[in-house]
Each structure stands twice: as structure tokens, then as C-alpha cells.
N, C-alpha and C positions, 0 to 999 in steps of 0.2 A: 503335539496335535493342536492343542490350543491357537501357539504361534501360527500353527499353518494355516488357519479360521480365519484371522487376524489380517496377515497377508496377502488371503487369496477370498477375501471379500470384496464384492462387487464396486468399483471405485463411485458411483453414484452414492450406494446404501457410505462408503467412508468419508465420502463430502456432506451426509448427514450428520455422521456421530462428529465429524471437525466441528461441527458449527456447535454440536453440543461440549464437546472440549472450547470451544472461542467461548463461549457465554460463560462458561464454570469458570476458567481464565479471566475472563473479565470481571466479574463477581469478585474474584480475591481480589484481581488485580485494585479493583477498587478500594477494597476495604484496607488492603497493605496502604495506600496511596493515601490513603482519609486519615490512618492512624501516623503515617509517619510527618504527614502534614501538620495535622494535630499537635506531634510532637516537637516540632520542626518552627512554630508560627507561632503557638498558643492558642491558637482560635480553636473552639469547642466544635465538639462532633457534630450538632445538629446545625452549626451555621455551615459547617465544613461538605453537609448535604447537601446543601442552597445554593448552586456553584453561583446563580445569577447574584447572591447577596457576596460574595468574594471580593465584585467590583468594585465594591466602597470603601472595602474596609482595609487598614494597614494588613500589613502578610498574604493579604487574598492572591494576589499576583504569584508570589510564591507559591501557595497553597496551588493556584491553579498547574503548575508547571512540573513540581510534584506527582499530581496526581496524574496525570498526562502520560508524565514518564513511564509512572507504573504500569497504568495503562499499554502502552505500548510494548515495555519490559513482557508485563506478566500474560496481558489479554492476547497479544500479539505474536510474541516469539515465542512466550512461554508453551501458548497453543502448539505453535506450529513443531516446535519441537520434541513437546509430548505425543503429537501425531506420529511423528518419526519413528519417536520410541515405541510405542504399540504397533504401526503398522509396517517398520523396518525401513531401512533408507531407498531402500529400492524402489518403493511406492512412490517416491516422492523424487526418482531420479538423482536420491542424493543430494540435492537440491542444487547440483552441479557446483558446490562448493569448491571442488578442486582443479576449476576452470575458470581461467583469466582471457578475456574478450583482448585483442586489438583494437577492438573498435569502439575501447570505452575514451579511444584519445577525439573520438568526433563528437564525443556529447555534449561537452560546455556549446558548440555553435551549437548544433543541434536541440538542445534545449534552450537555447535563447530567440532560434527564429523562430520555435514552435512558439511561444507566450504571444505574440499577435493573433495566432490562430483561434490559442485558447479565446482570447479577451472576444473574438468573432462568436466564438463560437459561446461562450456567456452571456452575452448581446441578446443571440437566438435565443437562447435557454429562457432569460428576462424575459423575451416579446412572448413566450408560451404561455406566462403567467400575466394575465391580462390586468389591468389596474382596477381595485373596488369589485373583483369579482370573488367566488368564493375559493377559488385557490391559492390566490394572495391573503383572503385572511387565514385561510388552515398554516400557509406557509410562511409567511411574512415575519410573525411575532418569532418563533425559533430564528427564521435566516439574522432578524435585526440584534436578538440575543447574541448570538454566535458571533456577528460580524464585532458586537462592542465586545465581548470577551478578546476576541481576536486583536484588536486593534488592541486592549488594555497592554496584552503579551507581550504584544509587538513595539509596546513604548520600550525604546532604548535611549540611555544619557551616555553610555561609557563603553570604549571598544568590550568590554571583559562582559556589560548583557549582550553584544552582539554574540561574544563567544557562546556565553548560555544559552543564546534563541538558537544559535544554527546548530547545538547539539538537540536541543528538545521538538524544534520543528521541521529540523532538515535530517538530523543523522538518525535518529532514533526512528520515525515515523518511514524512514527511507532503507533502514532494514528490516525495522521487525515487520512492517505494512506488507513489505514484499514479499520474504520469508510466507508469510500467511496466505495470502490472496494470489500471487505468483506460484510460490514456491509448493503450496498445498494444494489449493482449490482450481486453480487452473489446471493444475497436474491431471487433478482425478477428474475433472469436467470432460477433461478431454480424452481421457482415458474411456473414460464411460460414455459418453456422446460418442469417441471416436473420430472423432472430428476435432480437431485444434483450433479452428475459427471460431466455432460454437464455446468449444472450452473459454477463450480467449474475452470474448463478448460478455460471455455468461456472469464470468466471474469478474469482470470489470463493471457490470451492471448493479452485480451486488457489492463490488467494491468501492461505487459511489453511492448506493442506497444507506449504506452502514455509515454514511457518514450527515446523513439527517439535513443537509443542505441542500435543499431541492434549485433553490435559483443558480445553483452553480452544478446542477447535476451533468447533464450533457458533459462540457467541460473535463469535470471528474471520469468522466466514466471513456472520454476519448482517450483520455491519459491512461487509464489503467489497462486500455487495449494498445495503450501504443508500449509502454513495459512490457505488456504481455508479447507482444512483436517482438521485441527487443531480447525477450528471452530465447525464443525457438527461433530467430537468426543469427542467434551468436553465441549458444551453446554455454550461456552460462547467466544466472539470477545476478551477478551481481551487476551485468550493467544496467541491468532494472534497479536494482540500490542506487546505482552512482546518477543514472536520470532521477528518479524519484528523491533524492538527497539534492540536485543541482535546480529540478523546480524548484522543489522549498525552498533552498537556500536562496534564490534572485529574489525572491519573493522576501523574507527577512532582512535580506543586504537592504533592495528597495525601501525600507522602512526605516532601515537602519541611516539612511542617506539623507530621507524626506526629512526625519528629525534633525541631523545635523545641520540640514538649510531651510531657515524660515519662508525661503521664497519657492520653495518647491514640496509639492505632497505628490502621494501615492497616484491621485487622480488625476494630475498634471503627465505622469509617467504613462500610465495607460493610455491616455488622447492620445499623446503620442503615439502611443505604441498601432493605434489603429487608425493611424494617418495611410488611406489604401494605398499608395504607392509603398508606405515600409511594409504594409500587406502583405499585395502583391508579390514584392521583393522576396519576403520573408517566405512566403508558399513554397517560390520558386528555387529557393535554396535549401531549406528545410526539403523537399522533394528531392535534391540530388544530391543531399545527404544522406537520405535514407534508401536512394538510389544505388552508393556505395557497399550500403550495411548490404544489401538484398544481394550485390554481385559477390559478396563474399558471405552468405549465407551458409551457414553450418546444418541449414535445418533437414536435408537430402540424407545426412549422415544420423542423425538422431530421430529421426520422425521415427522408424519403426521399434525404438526404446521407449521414447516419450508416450506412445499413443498404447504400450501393450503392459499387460497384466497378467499375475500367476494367476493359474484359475484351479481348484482346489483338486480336482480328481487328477491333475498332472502333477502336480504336488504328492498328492496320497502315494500317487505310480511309483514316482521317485524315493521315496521316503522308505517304499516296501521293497526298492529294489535295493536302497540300501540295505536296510536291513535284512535281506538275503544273502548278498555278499558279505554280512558282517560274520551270518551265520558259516557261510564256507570259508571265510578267513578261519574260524574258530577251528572247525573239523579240519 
């Protein structure tokens, strides 16, 4: 009876109690992260709080990348798959685990014409927040935080940190992110909304608010609707992994390159990138790529799975009508 409760609870009221599994998840996740860092570094608990004091110090980098993991591991999948286990796979469509896309062979272009768009569309997000106003100061001190964390990560000397960046900022954040905010929260948005656009939006809005970087929000939050597109066209999460793993990853290589040559950084690669003719270019191909995905769109075939839910009293129906028949099997 219990399980039946569980199941055939409203997918809105189950995208509440996730968010309360996501913060519980994240809460250990942390704590496993700080203690195995701790264990791991040397560096004391309460500097190991300070993430901004890590930048200084010997092991912090480490320490940072650690806790990240966890993060991801425990906050992220660990959530999404304890969801699972309380509200059964069916909730959550399975998470279409046992479906492999064709069309995960067009994502490396695909994700590479999209990054001009991004860099456009981060541009915009920048002009929102006006210079010396009071949105740049609420927002600014965290984005400049964040960006020197990021860049600290991102130093690589030796093919073998490039290995460690693209598991910790490309593979890990590229399933478990997905799994979550894909696999969960879009699910039951759209279940409950009933509407798949809305689902889609919804949870890609909070999938770049949760990530505390406002000057790059826009950005974030086009990406997480363009995975969430990616999922209900092609009947399966993980060519949302393999995009969201194939951003991150150009993004790490990128960095991984600029260090190997003195004569070129990150910011020489983006001018580029928004040179409007490779714009232009890049729109126009990135559009009939995604062109391709839509003519072969799975989503006709899954929409009335994806979008429907048990609802309790057809539940109870069946339950009683087993157990009726259990009853004449017996006699």
C-alpha cells in the first residue's frame, strides 16, 4: 500500500520531496568530500570549509576536485537514484537506460557549432548586468570567485591532469547532472505540468539557478533545454550525457591547449569563436543538424509514456482486483 502512495503521487508534490532528497544528498555529499579530502591533502577541516582559502594553499586544487566529485557522485546521482528507488523506475521512465540514440554520432559537430551561440548568448546575459549597478555588485564578487576557482582546476602541466579534468568536469557532471535535472526533474515537470516544453524550461531554469553563476546564466539554462530536447527526440538520456560530457570536455581540452602554448589563452579562442561570419556559419549548421535529429524524432512514439502517471485509485482498482482473483485462484 505504502509503495502504491509512493508511485501514484502527484509528479509536482515528487519534484518537491527530489529537491529534498538533492539537498540531503548533498549535505553527505559534502561532508564525505571534506573528510576524504582532509584525509587525502592533510589540510584541516575548517580550512577545507573556506573553499575560496584552497586557492593558496598546496593540496587545495586537489581538495577542490575531491569534493566536486563527491558532490556530483553523492548530491547528484546519488539523489537521482534514490528517487528511483522510492518512486520506482517507471516514474522516471527508466531513465531510458536501455536505449542507445543514432543520433549520438552528430553531437561532437553539434556541440561544437553550438559554443558560438553560447559565447553570443553570454555576451547578452553580461549586457543584463549593467556596470557599477547593483546587480554586478550582488553578483560579481561570487561570478569572479568562481571564475579564479575554475581557472585554478583548469591549470593543466601533463596529458594525465588533462585525463583528471575531463573525468571531473566533463564525465562525472555529464552524467550524474543529467540523471538529475534530465532524468528526474524534467520527467515529473512535465508529467505534472503536462506539457514537455514547460517541463523542459522549467527544469533547465533551475538547472542553471543551482549553479550560482548568474553572468553566465542565459547560456546555462539554453543548454539545459537544448539536453532536455535532446532527450524527448531521441528517446534516450544518455545523448544528453554525451552533449553535456562533449561541452565540458572542449571547454577543458580548450584550456588544456592555451597552457601548452604561450601564445594563445582561452580568450584569444572565444574572439574567435564570435567572429559573426563563424556565427553566422555556426547557427546555420548547428540548425540542420538539429534539423536531422527532429526528422528522426522518437518523440510521437514516447510522448504519451513520458508525459503519463499512475494515479492512485486505478492503482487501489488493480491491486483489489488482484487480490480477488488471488482469492478464486485459492477456492
Amino acid at each position: 500500500m505504502m509503495k502504491a502512495v509512493f508511485q501514484t503521487m502527484h509528479p509536482l508534490m515528487r519534484a518537491l520531496m527530489y529537491f529534498c532528497m538533492l539537498t540531503v544528498c548533498a549535505s553527505i555529499g559534502l561532508g564525505i568530500g571534506i573528510a576524504i579530502s582532509s584525509s587525502a591533502t592533510g589540510i584541516d577541516l575548517e580550512t577545507l570549509a573556506d573553499t575560496s582559502s584552497l586557492m593558496t594553499i598546496d593540496g587545495g586544487t586537489a581538495a577542490l576536485k575531491i569534493m566536486n566529485s563527491a558532490n556530483q557522485l553523492i548530491g547528484f546521482l546519488g539523489s537521482a537514484l534514490l528517487f528511483s528507488l522510492f518512486f520506482g523506475k517507471v516514474s522516471v521512465d527508466g531513465f531510458w537506460t536501455k536505449k542507445w540514440s543514432k543520433m549520438i554520432g552528430f553531437l561532437p559537430l553539434l556541440i561544437f557549432f553550438a559554443l558560438p551561440l553560447l559565447l553570443v548568448s553570454f555576451e547578452f546575459n553580461s549586457m543584463l548586468i549593467p556596470e557599477g549597478g547593483y546587480l554586478e555588485g550582488l553578483f560579481k564578487p561570487s561570478e569572479e570567485l568562481a571564475g579564479e576557482m575554475t581557472e585554478i582546476m583548469l591549470t593543466m602541466n601533463t596529458p594525465l591532469d588533462l585525463v583528471i579534468m575531463l573525468i571531473v568536469v566533463a564525465v562525472l557532471p555529464g552524467i550524474c547532472e543529467e540523471f538529475a535535472f534530465r532524468g528526474v526533474l524534467q520527467s515529473q515537470l512535465a508529467k505534472g505540468f503536462k506539457n514537455v516544453h514547460l517541463g523542459i524550461w522549467v527544469s533547465a531554469f533551475i538547472f542553471s539557478a543551482i549553479h550560482f553563476q548568474f553572468y553566465g546564466f542565459i547560456p546555462r539554462m539554453l543548454l539545459g533545454a537544448f539536453f532536455g530536447y535532446l532527450v524527448i527526440h531521441t528517446g534516450s538520456i544518455w545523448t544528453a550525457v554525451v552533449a553535456h560530457t562533449l561541452n565540458n570536455g572542449y571547454a577543458v581540452v580548450s584550456a588544456y591547449m592555451a597552457g601548452q602554448m604561450p601564445d594563445m589563452s582561452t580568450d584569444d579562442l572565444d574572439n574567435a569563436s564570435l567572429n559573426p561570419y563563424f556565427v553566422l556559419m555556426s547557427a546555420v549548421i548547428f540548425s540542420l543538424l538539429f534539423w536531422v535529429i527532429l526528422q528522426k524524432s522518437t518523440w510521437s512514439n514516447i510522448k504519451e509514456t513520458y508525459l503519463r502517471y499512475l494515479k492512485l485509485p486505478v492503482v487501489l482498482e488493480e491491486l483489489e482486483k488482484a487480490g480477488d482473483q488471488s482469492v478464486a485462484d485459492k477456492k
